[in-house]
C-alpha positions as CSV (number, residue, x, y, z in Angstrom):
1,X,235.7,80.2,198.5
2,X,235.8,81.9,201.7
3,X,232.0,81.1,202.4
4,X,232.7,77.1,202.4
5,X,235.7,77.6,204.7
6,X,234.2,80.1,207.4
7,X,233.4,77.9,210.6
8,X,234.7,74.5,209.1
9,X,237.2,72.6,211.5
10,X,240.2,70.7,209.6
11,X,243.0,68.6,210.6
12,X,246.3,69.4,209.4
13,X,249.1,67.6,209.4
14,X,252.8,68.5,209.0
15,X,251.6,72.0,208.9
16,X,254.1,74.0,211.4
17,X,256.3,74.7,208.1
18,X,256.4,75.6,203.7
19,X,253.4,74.2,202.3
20,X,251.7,73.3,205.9
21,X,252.1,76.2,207.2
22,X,250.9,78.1,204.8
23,X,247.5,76.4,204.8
24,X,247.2,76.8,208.5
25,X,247.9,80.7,208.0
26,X,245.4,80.9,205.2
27,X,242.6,78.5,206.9
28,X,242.9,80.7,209.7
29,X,242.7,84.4,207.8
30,X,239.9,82.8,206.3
31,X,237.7,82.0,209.6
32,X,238.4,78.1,209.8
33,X,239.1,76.2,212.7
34,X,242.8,74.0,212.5
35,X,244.0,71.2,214.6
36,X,247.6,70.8,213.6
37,X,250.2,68.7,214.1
38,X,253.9,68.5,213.4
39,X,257.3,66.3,214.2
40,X,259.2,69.4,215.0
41,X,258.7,71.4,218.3
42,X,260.4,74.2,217.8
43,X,257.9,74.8,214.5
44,X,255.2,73.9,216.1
45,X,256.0,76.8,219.1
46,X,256.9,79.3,215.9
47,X,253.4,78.9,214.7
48,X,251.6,79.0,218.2
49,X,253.6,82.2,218.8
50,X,252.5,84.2,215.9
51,X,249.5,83.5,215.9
52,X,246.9,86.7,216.2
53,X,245.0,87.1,219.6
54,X,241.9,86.3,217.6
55,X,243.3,83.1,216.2
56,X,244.5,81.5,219.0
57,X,241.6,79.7,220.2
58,X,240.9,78.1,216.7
59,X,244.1,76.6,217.0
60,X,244.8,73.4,218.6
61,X,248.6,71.9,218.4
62,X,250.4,68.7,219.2
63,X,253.4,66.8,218.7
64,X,252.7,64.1,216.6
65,X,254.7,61.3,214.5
66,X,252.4,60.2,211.3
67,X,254.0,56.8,211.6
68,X,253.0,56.0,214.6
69,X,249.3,55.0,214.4
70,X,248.7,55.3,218.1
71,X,250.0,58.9,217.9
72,X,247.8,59.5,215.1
73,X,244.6,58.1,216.5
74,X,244.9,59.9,219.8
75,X,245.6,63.3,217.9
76,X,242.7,63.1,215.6
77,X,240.4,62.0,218.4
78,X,241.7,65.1,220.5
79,X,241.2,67.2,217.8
80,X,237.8,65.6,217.6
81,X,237.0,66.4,221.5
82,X,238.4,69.8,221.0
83,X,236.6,71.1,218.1
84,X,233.4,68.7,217.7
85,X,232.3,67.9,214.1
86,X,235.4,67.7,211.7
87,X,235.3,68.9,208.0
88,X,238.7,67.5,206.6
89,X,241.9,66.5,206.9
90,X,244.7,67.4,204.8
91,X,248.3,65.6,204.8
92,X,251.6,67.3,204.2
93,X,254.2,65.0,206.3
94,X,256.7,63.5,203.4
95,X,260.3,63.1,203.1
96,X,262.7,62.7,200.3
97,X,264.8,60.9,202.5
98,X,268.3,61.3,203.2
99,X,270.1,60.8,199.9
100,X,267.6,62.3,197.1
101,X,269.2,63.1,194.2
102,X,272.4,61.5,194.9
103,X,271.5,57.6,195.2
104,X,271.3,55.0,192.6
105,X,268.4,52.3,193.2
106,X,271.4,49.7,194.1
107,X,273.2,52.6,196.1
108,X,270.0,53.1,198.4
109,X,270.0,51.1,201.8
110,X,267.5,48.7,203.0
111,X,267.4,51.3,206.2
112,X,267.0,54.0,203.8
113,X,264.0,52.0,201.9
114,X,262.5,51.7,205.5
115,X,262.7,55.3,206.5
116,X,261.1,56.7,203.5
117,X,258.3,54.0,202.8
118,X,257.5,54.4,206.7
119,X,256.9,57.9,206.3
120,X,255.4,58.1,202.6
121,X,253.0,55.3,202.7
122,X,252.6,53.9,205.9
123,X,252.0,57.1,207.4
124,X,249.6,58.0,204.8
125,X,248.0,54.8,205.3
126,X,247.6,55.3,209.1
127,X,245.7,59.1,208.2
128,X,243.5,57.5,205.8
129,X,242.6,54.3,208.2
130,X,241.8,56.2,210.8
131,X,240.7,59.5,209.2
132,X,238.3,57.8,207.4
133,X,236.8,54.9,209.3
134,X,232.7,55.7,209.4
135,X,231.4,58.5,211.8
136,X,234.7,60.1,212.3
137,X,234.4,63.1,209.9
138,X,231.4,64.6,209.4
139,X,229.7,64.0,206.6
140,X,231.0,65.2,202.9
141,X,233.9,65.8,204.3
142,X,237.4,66.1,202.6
143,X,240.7,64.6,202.6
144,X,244.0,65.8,200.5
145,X,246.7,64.3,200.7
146,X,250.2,66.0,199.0
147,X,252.3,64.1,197.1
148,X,254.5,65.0,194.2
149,X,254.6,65.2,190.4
150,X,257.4,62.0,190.9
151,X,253.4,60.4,191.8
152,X,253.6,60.3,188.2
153,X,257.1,60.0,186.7
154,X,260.3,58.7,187.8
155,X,263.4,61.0,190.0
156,X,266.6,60.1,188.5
157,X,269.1,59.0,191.9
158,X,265.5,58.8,193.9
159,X,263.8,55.5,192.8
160,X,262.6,54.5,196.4
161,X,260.9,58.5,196.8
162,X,259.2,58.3,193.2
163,X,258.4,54.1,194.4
164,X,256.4,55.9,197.4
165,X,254.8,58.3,195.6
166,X,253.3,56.6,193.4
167,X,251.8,54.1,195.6
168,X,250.5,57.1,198.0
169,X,248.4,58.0,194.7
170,X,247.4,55.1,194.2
171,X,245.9,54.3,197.9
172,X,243.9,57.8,197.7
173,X,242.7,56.6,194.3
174,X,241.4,53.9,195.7
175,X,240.4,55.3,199.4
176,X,238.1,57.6,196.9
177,X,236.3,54.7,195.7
178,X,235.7,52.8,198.9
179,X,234.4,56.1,200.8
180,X,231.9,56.9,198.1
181,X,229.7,59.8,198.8
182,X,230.2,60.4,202.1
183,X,233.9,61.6,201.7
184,X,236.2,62.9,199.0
185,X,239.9,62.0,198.9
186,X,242.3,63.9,196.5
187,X,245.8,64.3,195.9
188,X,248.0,67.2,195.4
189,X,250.8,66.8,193.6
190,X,253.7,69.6,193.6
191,X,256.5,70.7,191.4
192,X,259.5,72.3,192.8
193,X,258.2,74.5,195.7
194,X,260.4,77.2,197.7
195,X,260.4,75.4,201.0
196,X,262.7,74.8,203.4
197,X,262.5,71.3,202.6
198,X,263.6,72.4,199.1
199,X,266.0,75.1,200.3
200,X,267.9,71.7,202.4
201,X,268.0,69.9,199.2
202,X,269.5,72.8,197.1
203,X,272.0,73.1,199.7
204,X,273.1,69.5,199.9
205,X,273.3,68.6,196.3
206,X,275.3,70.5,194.0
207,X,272.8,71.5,190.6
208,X,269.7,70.2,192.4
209,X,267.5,70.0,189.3
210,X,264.6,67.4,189.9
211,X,262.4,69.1,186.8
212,X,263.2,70.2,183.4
213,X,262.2,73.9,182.2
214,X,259.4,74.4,182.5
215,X,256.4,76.3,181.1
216,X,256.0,78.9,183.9
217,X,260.0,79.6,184.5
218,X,260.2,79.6,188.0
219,X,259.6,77.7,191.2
220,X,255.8,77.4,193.0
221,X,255.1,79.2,196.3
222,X,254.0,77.7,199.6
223,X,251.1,79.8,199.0
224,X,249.8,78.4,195.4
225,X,249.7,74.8,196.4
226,X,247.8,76.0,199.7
227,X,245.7,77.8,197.7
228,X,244.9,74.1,195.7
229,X,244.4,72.2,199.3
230,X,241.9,75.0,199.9
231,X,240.1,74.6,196.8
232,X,240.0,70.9,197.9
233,X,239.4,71.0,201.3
234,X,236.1,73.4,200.6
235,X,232.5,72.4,199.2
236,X,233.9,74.8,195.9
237,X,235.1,71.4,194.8
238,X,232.2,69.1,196.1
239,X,232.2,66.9,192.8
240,X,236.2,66.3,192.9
241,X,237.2,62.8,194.0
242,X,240.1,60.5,193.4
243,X,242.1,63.1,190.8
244,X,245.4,64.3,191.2
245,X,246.4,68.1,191.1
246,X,249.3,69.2,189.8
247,X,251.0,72.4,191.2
248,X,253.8,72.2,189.1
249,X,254.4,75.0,186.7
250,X,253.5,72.7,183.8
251,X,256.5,70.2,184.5
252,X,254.4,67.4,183.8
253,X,252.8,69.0,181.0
């Protein structure tokens, strides 16, 4: 795998923390090149600072929010002046919103509805539009986008989040088709993850327990769903387009 990263330049957004970050960290060790991007300040000046001496020139950072498309167009054409030629673009930004797990469909707000479908799908929509219009990537490039195994099924008290999933899926499904050969555009689709998204949720709702038991009795790793967006990302997968990869433990087994 290493061969097909080695030089490459990707765009990486939400990637100052859990699955993001690890990606960066990997891309990096690995010899890529990483434009990333983040809401939060204070991670993206974590990542910056721990960066090795011999990394930090293959790094280029910015505040950005993904539902602004302005913001986003301006990053990815820095990123673009920065680096040169771009090989990919993976997308981590998502939110549960604030209520998951506690919310009946009836019980969620139309503000609440806003805030998540802004963030889920209209933000994935602005990284696609503009990540993939012609001539912007180079060619064969890749895009991944992370969504969730609720892509697929339904979250009990979290109707809206599984609403937005789905319909993220469904928009790189059909990005794959309208890009053709010149770019590939796949989905990732997590289990329950150790992040500190997942950490918040755990300590907000009492019993947080989106999946049943599942066949590999524990939760993922930053690191094993970065190790999929890899995979992805690189020419190891140049014949992957428009599938969805669970990193789930088996929970939708």
């Amino acid at each position: 795998m290493a061969s097909s990263i080695a030089n490459m330049t990707y765009i990486i957004i939400g990637g100052a923390s859990g699955m993001g970050l690890a990606t960066v960290q990997t891309l990096l060790a690995r010899g890529a090149q990483v434009a990333v991007c983040d809401i939060s300040e204070k991670n993206l000046e974590t990542l910056l600072g721990s960066l090795a001496p011999q990394n930090s020139t293959k790094c280029f950072a910015r505040i950005v929010d993904v539902t602004d498309r302005s913001a986003i167009d301006s990053f990815f054409h820095a990123a673009e002046e920065h680096f040169g030629n771009l090989n990919g673009i993976a997308n981590f930004a998502g939110t549960g919103g604030h209520g998951l797990g506690t919310e009946a469909v009836w019980q969620t707000t139309e503000e609440e509805y806003n805030f998540i479908m802004n963030l889920n799908v209209k933000g994935l929509f602005n990284v696609l539009s503009s990540g993939l219009d012609p001539g912007f990537l180079a060619d064969r490039a890749s895009v991944v986008h992370i969504g969730s195994i609720f892509s697929q099924k339904g979250f009990l008290n979290g109707a809206v989040f599984a609403a937005s999933k789905h319909a993220a899926l469904g928009m790189v499904r059909s990005a794959a088709k309208e890009t053709e050969g010149r770019a590939r555009v796949n989905c990732v689709l997590p289990g329950v993850i150790d992040t500190p998204m997942h950490r918040a949720n755990l300590a907000r709702v009492k019993n947080f327990t989106p999946t049943p038991a599942t066949p590999i009795p524990r939760d993922g790793t930053a690191q094993e769903v970065a190790n999929v967006v890899i995979f992805l990302l690189s020419e190891e997968s140049s014949f992957v387009t428009g599938d969805a990869w669970n990193v789930d433990g088996g929970a939708n087994a």
